[in-house]
N, C-alpha and C positions, 0 to 999 in steps of 0.2 A: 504494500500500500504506500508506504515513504515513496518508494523508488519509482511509482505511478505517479503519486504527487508534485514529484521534480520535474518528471519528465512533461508533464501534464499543466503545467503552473509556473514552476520556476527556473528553468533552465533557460539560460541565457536569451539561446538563438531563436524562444518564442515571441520578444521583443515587447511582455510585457513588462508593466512597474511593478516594484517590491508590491506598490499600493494594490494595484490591479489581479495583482499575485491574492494578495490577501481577502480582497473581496470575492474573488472565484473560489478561494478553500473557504471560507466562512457559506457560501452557499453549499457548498460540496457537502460540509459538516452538518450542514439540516439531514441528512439520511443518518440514520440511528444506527444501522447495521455498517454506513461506511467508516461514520464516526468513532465506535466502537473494535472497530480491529484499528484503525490510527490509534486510538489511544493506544492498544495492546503494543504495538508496537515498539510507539514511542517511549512506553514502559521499560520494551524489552532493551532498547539501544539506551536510552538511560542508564539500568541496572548493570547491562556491559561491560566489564570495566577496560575491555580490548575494541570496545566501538569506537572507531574515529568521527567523528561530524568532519574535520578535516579534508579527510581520504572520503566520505561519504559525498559531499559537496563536490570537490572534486572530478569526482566518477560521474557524476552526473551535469558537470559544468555548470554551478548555480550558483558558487563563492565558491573564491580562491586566497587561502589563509595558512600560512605555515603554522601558525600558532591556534591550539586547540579550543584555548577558554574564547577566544576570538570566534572559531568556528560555532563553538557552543552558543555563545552569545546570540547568533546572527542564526542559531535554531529556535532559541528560544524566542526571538521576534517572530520571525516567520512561520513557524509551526505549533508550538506552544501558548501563545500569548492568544491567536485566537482562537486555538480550542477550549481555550480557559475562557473565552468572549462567549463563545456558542453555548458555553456549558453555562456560563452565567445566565444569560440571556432565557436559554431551556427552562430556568430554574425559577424564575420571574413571572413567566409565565402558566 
């Protein structure tokens, strides 16, 4: 699912904005079932302690970062922060 997600939203050569990125995963995240294996996921490369965000971005050409807390950082904008948005928003309602 991440690796749909990059390909799908963020990788470079699709020639949207971070912003535009974001409002297509916040629609995407209205699906409960797609929402839910992303969190699993994002779970599971969290708890990783051999997961790169670095080398992950990379492979997918979507940030380019020698430094990992950097790569991390620029996850948790882009993939984190709005499933914490969706999940508030869900919660609200």
């Amino acid at each position: 699912m991440l690796d749909d997600l990059m390909e799908s939203i963020y990788a470079v050569d699709l020639g949207l904005s971070e912003d535009q990125g974001k409002e297509m995963y916040l629609r995407m995240l209205k699906d409960g079932d797609w929402r839910n294996k992303i969190i699993a996921e994002v779970r599971s490369a969290l708890l990783d302690q051999d997961f790169s965000w670095t080398q992950f971005f990379d492979e997918h050409d979507v940030y380019s970062s020698d430094n990992e807390s950097h790569a991390r950082e620029y996850a948790e904008r882009i993939i984190l922060t709005p499933l914490r948005l969706r999940a508030e928003d869900g919660m609200s309602r």
